[in-house]
N, C-alpha and C positions, 0 to 999 in steps of 0.2 A: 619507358619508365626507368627510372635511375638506379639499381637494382641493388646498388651500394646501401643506398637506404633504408633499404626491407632486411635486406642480411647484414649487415651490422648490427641494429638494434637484437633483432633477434637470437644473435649468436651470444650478442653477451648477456641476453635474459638465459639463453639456454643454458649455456655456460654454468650459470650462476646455481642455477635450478639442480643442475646436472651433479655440480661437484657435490651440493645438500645430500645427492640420494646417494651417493657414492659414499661420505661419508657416515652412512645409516642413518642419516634426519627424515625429517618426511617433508617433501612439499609444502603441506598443509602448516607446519610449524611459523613458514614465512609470509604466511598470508593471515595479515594481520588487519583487520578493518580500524580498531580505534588507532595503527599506526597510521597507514596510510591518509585517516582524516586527519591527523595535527601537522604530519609532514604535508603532504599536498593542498588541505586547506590552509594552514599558516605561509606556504610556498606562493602558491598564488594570490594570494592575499597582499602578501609585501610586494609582489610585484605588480597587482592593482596599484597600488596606495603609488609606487614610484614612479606610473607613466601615466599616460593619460588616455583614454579611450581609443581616441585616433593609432597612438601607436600599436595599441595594443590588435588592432584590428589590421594594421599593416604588418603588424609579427604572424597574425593568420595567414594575410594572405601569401608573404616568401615563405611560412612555414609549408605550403603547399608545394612551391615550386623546386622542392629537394629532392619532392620523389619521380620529377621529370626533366629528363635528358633535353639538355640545350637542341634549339630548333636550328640556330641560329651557328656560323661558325667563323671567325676570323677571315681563315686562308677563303672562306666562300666566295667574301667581297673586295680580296686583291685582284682578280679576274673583272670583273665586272665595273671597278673604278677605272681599273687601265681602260677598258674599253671605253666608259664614257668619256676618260680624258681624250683618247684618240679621235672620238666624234667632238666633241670641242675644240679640239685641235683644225680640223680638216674643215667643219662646217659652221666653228662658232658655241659658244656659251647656248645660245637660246636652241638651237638644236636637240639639247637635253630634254626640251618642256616636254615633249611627246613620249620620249622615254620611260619618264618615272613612274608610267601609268602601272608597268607590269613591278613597279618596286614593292614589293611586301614589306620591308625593313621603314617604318614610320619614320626613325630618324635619318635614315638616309636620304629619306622620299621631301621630307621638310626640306633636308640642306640644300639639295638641289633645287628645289623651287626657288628658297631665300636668293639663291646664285641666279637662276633664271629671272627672278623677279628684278634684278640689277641691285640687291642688298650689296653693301660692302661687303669686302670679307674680313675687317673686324667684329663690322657689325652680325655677321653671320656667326663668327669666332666666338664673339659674346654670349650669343643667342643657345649657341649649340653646347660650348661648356655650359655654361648656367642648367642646362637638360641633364647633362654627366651629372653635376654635380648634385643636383635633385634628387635623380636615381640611388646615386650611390649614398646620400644621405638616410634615405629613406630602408635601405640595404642597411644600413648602418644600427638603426632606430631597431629594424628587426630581428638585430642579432645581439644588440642590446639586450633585449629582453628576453632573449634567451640565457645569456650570461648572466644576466638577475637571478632568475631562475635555479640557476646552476650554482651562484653564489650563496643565495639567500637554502636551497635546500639543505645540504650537510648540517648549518644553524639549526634550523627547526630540527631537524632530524636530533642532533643535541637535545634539544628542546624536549622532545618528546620520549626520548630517554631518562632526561631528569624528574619528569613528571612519571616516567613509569615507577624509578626509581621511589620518590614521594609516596605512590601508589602503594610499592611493599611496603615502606615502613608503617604505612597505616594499616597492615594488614597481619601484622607477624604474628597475629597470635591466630592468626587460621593458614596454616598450612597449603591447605587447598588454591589459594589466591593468591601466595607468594609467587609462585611459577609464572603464574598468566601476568603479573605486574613486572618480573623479569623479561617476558619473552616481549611487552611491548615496548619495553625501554632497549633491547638493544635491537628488535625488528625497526624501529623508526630511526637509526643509526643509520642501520641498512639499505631501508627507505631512500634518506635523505644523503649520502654517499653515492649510493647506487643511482640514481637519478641527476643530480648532479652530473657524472662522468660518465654516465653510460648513454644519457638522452638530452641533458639540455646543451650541455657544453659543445658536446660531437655537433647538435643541430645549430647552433651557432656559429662552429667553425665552420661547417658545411655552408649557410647562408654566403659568410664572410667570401668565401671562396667564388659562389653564386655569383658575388657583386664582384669578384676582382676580374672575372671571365666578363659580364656586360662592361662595365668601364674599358677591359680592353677594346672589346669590339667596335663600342662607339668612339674610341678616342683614333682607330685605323680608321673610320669611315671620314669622320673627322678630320683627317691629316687628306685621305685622300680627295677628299673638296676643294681644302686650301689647294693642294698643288695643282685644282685645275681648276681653281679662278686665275691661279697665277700663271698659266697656260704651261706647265710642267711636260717636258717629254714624257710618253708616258713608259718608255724602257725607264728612265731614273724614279717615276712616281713609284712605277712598281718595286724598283729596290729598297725606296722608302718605307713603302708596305710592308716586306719582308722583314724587314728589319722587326716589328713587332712580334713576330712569332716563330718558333721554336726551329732550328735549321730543318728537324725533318717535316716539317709540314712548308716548306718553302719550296715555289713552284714557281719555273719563268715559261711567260707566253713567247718569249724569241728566241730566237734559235740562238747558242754562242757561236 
C-alpha cells in the first residue's frame, strides 16, 4: 500500500481540524451540510457536464491505483533483457518463444512474441509505442479530472459563499439566522479551497506521476527489444538500459 496516500490526506484534514481547536472553535462549527452540498454537488456536477462517462470511470479506476505501491520496477527488467539478448545472441531470435512463458510483464511478453513471430522491428516500434501512448493517454484523461475538480471547486466554494451571503441579508431582522447564513458562506470557502489543494489537485499530481513511472518502464522495455532484434551486445544493451534510471539504482551483470 502507498502509505503516502493515507497520510497525506489525513495530516492535512488533521491539520486543519487541529488548529480550529487550538484556536477555541469547535469542530462542529466546520461541518456544515448545506456547504458541503453546493460545494461538492456543484463540484461534481461541472465535472460530469465536462467529460464524459468513459472518462469519468477511468479517473476511478487510476484513482485506485494511488493507494498501491508499483509491482513493477525499471532496474527489475535491465537484468532479464540482457539475458534474453545473450540467448538471442548465442541461439537466435526464435529461442526466446519458450521463454516468455514465465514473463508476467504483458508488454514485454507481446514484444517478444511480435520479434519471434518475425514482425519487423518498425513494425513492432509502431505497435508497441501506440500501447505507451494509449496508457499514458488514458493516465492523462484521469488526472484531468482530477484537475477539473480541483479547479472547478474554490468556484463553487465562492458560489456558496455568495449565496450564504444572499441568505443573511434575507434575514437581518432575525438575529438568530444571521450567524448560521455567515458560518455557511465562509465554511463553503473552506469547503471548496480545502478540497481543491488538499485532495483533488495532490490526487492528480500523484496519478501524473503514476503515469511518468509506467511510460518509463515501457519505454526501457521497449528500447530493450529494439536492441535485440538488432542483435545488440548485450554488455552495450545494458549500458543502454542504465541510462534510463537513476545512477543509484544502476547495476552491471559483468564484471569491470
Amino acid at each position: 500500500m502507498e502509505l503516502t496516500s493515507i497520510i497525506g490526506p489525513i495530516l492535512s484534514i488533521a491539520s486543519i481540524l487541529g488548529g480550529q481547536v487550538l484556536e477555541g472553535g469547535h469542530v462542529s462549527a466546520i461541518l456544515q451540510l448545506t456547504a458541503a452540498i453546493i460545494v461538492f454537488g456543484g463540484t461534481f456536477g461541472a465535472s460530469i457536464l465536462s467529460f464524459n462517462f468513459s472518462d469519468l470511470k477511468i479517473a476511478g479506476v487510476y484513482f485506485l491505483t494511488i493507494f498501491s505501491t508499483p509491482k513493477e520496477h525499471p532496474q527489475d527488467y535491465v537484468g532479464i533483457l540482457v539475458n534474453f539478448s545473450g540467448i538471442a545472441r548465442k541461439e537466435g531470435i526464435l529461442a526466446l518463444q519458450d521463454r516468455t512463458t514465465d514473463v508476467k510483464n504483458k508488454f514485454l511478453k507481446d514484444a517478444i512474441d511480435y520479434t519471434v513471430d518475425g514482425y519487423e522491428p518498425k513494425a513492432v516500434l509502431d505497435i508497441m509505442e501506440r500501447d505507451i501512448e494509449t496508457m499514458e493517454e488514458e493516465m492523462m484523461v484521469a488526472a484531468k479530472v482530477f484537475e477539473s475538480l480541483g479547479g472547478y471547486a474554490p468556484t463553487v466554494g465562492i458560489l456558496g459563499a455568495v449565496l450564504g451571503l444572499i441568505h443573511v441579508m434575507e434575514v437581518m431582522s432575525n438575529p438568530a439566522q444571521i450567524g448560521e447564513g455567515i458560518a455557511v458562506a465562509f465554511v463553503a470557502t473552506v469547503y471548496g479551497v480545502g478540497s481543491a489543494n488538499l485532495i483533488f489537485l495532490p490526487i492528480s499530481s500523484k496519478i501524473k506521476r503514476k503515469a511518468k513511472g509506467e511510460v518509463l518502464l515501457k519505454e526501457l522495455i521497449l528500447k530493450g527489444v529494439m536492441c535485440i532484434q538488432e542483435g545488440l551486445n548485450p554488455r552495450i544493451l545494458e549500458n543502454q538500459l542504465n541510462a534510463f534510471l537513476e545512477e543509484k539504482l544502476r547495476k552491471s551483470s559483468f564484471e569491470s
